[in-house]
N, C-alpha and C positions, 0 to 999 in steps of 0.2 A: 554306430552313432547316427542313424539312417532317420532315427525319430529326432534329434534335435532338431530345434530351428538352427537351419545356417544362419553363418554370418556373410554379410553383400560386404562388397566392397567395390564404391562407381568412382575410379581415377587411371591413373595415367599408366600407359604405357610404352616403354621405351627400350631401346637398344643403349648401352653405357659404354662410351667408348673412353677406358681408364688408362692414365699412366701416370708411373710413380717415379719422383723425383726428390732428390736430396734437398732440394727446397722452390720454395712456391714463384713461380715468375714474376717480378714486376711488371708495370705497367711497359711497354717498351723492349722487354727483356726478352731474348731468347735460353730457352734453358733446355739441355738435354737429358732428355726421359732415362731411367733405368732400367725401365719397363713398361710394356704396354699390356693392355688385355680386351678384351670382346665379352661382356656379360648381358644378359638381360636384366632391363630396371623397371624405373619407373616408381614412382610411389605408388600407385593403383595395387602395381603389379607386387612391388614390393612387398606390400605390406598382404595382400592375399596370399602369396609365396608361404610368409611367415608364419599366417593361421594353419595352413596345408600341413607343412612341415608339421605344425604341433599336433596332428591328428584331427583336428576342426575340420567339417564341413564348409567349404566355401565357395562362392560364387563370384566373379568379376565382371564388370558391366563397366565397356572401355571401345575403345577403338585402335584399329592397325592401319597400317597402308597395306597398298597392293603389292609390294613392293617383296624383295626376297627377304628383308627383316623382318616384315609383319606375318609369314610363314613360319620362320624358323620362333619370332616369339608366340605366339599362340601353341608351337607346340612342346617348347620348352614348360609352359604354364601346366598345358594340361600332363604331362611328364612328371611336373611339381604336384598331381595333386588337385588341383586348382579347375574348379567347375565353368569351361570360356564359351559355354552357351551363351552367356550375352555379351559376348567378343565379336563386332561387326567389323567389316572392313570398309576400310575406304579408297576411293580411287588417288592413290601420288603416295605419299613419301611417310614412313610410321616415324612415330617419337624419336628423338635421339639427344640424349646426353652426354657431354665432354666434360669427363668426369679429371681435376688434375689430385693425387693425393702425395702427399710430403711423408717419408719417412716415420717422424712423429704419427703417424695418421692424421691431420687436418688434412680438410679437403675442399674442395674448392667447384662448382658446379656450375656449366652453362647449357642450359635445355633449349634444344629447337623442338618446340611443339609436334610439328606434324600434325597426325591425325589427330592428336590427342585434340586440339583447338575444333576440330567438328564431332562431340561429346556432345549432345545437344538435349533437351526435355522432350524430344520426341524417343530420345532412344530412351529416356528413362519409362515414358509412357510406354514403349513396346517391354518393357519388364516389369510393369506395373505388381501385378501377379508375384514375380520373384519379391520384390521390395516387401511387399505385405508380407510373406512369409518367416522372413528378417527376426532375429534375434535381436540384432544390431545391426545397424550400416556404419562403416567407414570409408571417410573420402577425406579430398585433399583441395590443393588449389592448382594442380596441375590440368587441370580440364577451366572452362568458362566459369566465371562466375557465377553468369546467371542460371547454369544447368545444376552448380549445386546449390542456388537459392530454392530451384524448384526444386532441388531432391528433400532440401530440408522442407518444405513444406508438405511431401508426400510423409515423409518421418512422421513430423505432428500428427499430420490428420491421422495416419494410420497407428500413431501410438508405436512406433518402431524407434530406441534410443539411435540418435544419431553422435557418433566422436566425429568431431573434425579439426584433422592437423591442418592448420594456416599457414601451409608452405608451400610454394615460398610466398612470403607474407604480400596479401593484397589487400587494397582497399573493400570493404564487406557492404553489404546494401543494408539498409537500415531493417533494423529489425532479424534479420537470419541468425541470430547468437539467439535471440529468442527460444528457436525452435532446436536448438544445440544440446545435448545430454552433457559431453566432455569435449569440452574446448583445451588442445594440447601443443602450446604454441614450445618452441625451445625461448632461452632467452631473447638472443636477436630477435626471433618473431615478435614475443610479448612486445620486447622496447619499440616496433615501430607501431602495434597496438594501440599501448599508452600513447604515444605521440607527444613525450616531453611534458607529461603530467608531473614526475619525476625526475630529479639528475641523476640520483642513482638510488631505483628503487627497491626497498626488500622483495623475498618471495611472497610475504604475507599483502603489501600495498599491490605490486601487481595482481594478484591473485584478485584482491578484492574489487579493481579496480575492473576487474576485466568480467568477473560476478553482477558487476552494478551494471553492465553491458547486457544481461539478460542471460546469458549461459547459465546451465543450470549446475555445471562443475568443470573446476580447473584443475587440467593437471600440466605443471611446470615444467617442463624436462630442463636440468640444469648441467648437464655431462658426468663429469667427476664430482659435482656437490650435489647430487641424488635427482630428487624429483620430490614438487611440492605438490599435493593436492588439499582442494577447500572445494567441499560442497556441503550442504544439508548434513549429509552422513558423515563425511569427513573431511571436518574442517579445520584447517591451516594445519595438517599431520606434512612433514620433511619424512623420506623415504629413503633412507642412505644407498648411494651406490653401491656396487662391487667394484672393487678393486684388479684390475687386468693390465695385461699389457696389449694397448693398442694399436692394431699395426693400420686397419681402413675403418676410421668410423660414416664411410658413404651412407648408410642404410641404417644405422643406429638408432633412428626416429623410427622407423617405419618398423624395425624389429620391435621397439620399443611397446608400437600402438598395437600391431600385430598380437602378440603378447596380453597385452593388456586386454581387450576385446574378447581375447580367449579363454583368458582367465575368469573375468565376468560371466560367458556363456556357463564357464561350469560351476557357477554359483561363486565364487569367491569374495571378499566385500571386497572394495575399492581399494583399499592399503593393500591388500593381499595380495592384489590383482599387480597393482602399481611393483609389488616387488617381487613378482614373477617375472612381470613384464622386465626390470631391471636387471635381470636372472637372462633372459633372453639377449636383449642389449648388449648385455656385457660380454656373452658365447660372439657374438654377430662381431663386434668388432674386433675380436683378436685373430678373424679371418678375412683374406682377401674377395672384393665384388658386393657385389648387392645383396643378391638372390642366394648366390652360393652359399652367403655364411649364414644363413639363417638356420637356427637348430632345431632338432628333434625334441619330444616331449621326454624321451629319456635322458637324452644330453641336459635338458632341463631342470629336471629331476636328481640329476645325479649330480648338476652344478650346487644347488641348492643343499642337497645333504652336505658337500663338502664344505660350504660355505655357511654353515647353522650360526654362525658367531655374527651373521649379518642382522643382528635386531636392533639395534642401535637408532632410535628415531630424529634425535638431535643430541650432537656434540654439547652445544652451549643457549639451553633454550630460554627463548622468553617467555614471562611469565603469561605470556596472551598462550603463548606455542603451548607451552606444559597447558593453561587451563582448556584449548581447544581440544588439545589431545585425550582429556578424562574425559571432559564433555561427551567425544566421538566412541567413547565406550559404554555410555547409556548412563549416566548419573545426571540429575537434572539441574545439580549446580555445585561449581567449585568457591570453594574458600583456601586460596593458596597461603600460608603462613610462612611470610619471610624473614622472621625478626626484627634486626631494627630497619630493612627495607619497608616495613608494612605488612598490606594482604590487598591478595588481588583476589576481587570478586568476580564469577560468571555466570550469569545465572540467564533463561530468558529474562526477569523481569529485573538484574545489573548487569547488564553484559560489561565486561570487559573495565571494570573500575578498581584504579588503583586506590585502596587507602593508608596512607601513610602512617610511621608509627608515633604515636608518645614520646618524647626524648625522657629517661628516667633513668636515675644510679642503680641501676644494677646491681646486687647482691648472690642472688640464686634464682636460676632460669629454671629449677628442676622441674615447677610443673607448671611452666607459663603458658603451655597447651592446652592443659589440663581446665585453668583459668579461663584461657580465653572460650572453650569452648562450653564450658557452663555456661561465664555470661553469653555467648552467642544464644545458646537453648534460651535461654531465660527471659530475653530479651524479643525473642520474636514471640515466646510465647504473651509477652505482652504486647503484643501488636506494632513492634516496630517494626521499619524496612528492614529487606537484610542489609544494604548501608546502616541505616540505624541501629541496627543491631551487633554488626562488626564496630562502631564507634563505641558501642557500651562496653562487648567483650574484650577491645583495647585497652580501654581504661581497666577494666578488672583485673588486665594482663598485667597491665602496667605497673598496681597496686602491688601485685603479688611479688614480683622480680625484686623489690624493694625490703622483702622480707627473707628470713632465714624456713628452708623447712616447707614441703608440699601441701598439706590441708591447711597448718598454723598461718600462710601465708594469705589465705582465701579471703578478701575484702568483704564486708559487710555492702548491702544496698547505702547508706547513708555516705559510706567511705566512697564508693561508688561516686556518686551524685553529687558530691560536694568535688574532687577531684577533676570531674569534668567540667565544671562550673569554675573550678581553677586555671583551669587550662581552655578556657574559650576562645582563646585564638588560635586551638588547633580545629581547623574549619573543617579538612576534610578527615576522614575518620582511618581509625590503624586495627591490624590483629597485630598482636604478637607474641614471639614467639623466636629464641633464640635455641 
C-alpha cells in the first residue's frame, strides 16, 4: 500500500482512564465501579488506531506530555500501526480522559486536555509536507479551535478533503464548514449545531440545515437508527445499522469515521463507505476500550459477509427519501406514483413537489400507470412543465380508472381538456396511480 496516499489524522491524544458500573452516577452520588482499566484514547488517536487496524496508511499529527503517559502512548500508536512522526511532545502532563460506562454500554466522558490544548498551526506548519500528501485529513474538536480552522484552510488550498467530527461539540468560527468535505456530528452534536432551529428535528432538516452552513456533505451518525448522509452525491440516503450487542460504545464515532475515510480511500462511494464504516462500529462496540476494540480489515470483511441481509435503506420512507435515493443513482428526475396520495416530483428543474391526486370513483386501476404515463410523454412533448405535465397525466389517470378495461379505458385529448377544466379548483396538480 506504500503508493497510496495516506490518510492524516491532526487530534487528540490521550490516556482513558475507564470504569464500569451498573449504573451512571448522579450529580452528588457516589457509586462503586465493577471495574476499572487503563487504555489509550483520544479521538486523534483513536480514530488513526482505526484506519491502521484496517490496513490503511496513516499518519497522526498530535501532541503528548513529557510525562510516563506520553511514552507509553506514542508507543502503543506506533505498536498499532500508526505513522507518530509528527507526534511532538510537550513539557507537563499528556491528554487524559475519565471515561464512566454503564452496563448497557452508555458512557459518559470528561477530558483534561493536557498537551493536547498546545496543538498549535505551527505544528501543522512543521507537517505542512505531510498534509499535501493527504488522501484525506481527519480531525476532531479535541485540540484548539483555531488550529483546525487553519488546518481546514490548508485542506482548501491544497485541495485535500477534509471530515470533521464536532466533538465534543464547540462553537465553529465563521466560515470553516466552508472548507469541510464531511461534516459528521452524532445527534447531540447536530442539536447543539442547529441551536433550536428545531424542537424535534428529522435527519433530513438537520442534515439540510447543517448543508446551508457550507459543508459540502453530512453524514449523521444516529446509534441504533443508522446514519444519514446528504451531499451532492448522496442525498438524504438513511444507512441502517447493524444490529449487536453492546457492551462500551466509548469510541463508536471515531471507529465509525475511521472506517469511513478508509473506505473512501479505496474508492468506495459514500453509501458504501457509510456502511462499511457501520460494519466497523458495530465490531468496536461489542468490545471493551477505545483503541483495543477497533477491527481488522478481515474481521470486517467477514462481519459483512455474515451480515448480507443489511441492505435495507429505510424502514418507512418518505417520498422526498425514496425520490433522493433514485436521484443518488444517476437518473435525472423522479416521478413517484402514489395513487390516491398523488406524485411527488424531483427533478433539478421540480425539486421536491408534491402533486396531489384527482378525487374520482374508481372502477379499474388496471392500467392507470399506463395512462398516466402517456399523458405525462405527451404532455411535455407539447411543451409543458414537468408540473404541467404531471397535472395533465392526472387527469388522463383520472379519466381512465373510471372506466372498465386497459386500452378501452384511454381518454381522448378533448375528454382530457374538458375534465380539467371541470375540476379547476384542483390547483396543484396529481399522478396517479393505484
Amino acid at each position: 500500500m506504500s503508493a497510496q496516499k495516506p490518510i492524516i489524522v491532526v487530534g487528540s491524544i490521550n490516556t482513558d482512564l475507564v470504569a464500569m458500573t451498573k449504573k451512571m452516577p448522579a450529580v452528588g452520588e457516589t457509586v462503586i465501579a465493577s471495574d476499572f482499566a487503563i487504555h489509550p484514547g483520544g479521538k486523534g488517536a483513536n480514530q488513526a488506531v482505526a484506519v491502521a487496524r484496517l490496513g490503511y496508511p496513516v499518519r497522526l499529527i498530535g501532541r503528548v506530555g513529557s510525562d510516563t503517559f506520553g511514552v507509553e502512548l506514542k508507543t502503543q500508536l506506533y505498536s498499532a500501526g500508526v505513522d507518530v512522526s509528527g507526534v511532538a511532545t510537550s513539557e507537563g502532563v499528556s491528554g487524559v480522559a475519565v471515561v464512566i460506562v454503564s452496563e448497557g454500554g452508555d458512557n459518559s466522558i470528561l477530558v483534561a486536555p493536557g498537551a493536547n490544548h498546545k496543538v498549535t498551526p505551527e505544528d501543522l506548519d512543521a507537517n505542512v509536507a505531510i498534509l499535501k500528501s493527504a488522501g484525506i485529513v481527519l480531525a476532531q474538536l479535541e485540540i484548539p479551535v483555531e488550529t483546525v480552522e487553519y488546518l481546514a484552510r490548508i485542506c482548501a488550498r491544497e485541495n485535500v478533503p477534509l471530515i470533521l467530527d464536532p466533538a465534543p461539540a464547540r462553537e465553529l468560527p465563521r466560515g470553516l464548514l466552508q472548507d469541510v468535505a464531511w461534516f459528521t456530528p452524532n445527534q447531540t452534536e447536530a442539536a447543539f449545531y442547529l441551536g433550536g432551529t428545531y424542537d424535534q428535528p428529522t435527519a433530513a432538516e438537520t442534515a439540510q440545515v447543517l448543508l446551508s452552513r457550507g459543508c459540502r456533505g453530512v453524514v449523521l451518525k444516529m446509534g441504533a437508527n443508522g446514519t444519514y448522509l446528504s451531499s451532492p452525491e448522496a442525498a438524504g440516503i438513511r444507512v441502517p445499522a447493524y444490529s449487536v450487542n453492546a457492551i462500551d460504545t466509548t469510541a463508536a464515532g471515531d471507529a465509525f469515521n475511521g472506517g469511513f475515510a478508509t473506505a473512501l480511500m479505496l474508492g468506495k462511494s459514500p453509501v458504501e463507505s457509510a456502511d462499511f464504516a457501520a460494519a466497523v462500529a458495530a465490531i468496536s462496540v461489542t468490545r471493551s476500550g477505545a483503541q483495543p476494540s477497533m477491527p481488522s480489515m478481515p474481521e470486517v470483511e467477514e462481519f459483512i459477509r455474515s451480515r448480507s441481509g443489511n441492505t435495507g435503506t429505510y424502514d418507512q420512507p418518505t417520498a422526498a427519501e425514496t425520490a433522493q435515493v433514485l436521484l443518488s443513482r444517476g437518473c435525472r428526475g423522479v416521478v413517484l406514483k402514489m395513487g390516491a396520495n398523488g406524485t411527488y416530483l424531483s427533478s433539478p428543474e421540480a425539486a421536491g413537489i408534491l402533486v396531489p391526486a384527482y378525487s374520482v370513483n374508481a372502477i379499474d386501476t388496471t392500467a392507470a400507470g399506463d395512462a398516466f404515463n402517456g399523458g405525462f410523454a405527451t404532455a411535455l412533448m407539447l411543451g409543458k412543465s414537468p408540473v404541467d405535465s404531471a397535472a395533465f397525466a392526472a387527469a388522463v389517470a383520472a379519466i381512465s380508472v373510471t372506466r372498465s378495461g386497459a386500452q378501452p379505458s384511454m381518454p381522448s385529448m378533448t375528454e382530457v381538456e374538458e375534465f380539467i377544466r371541470s375540476r379547476s379548483d384542483n390547483t396543484a396538480y396529481a399522478g396517479h396511480e393505484r
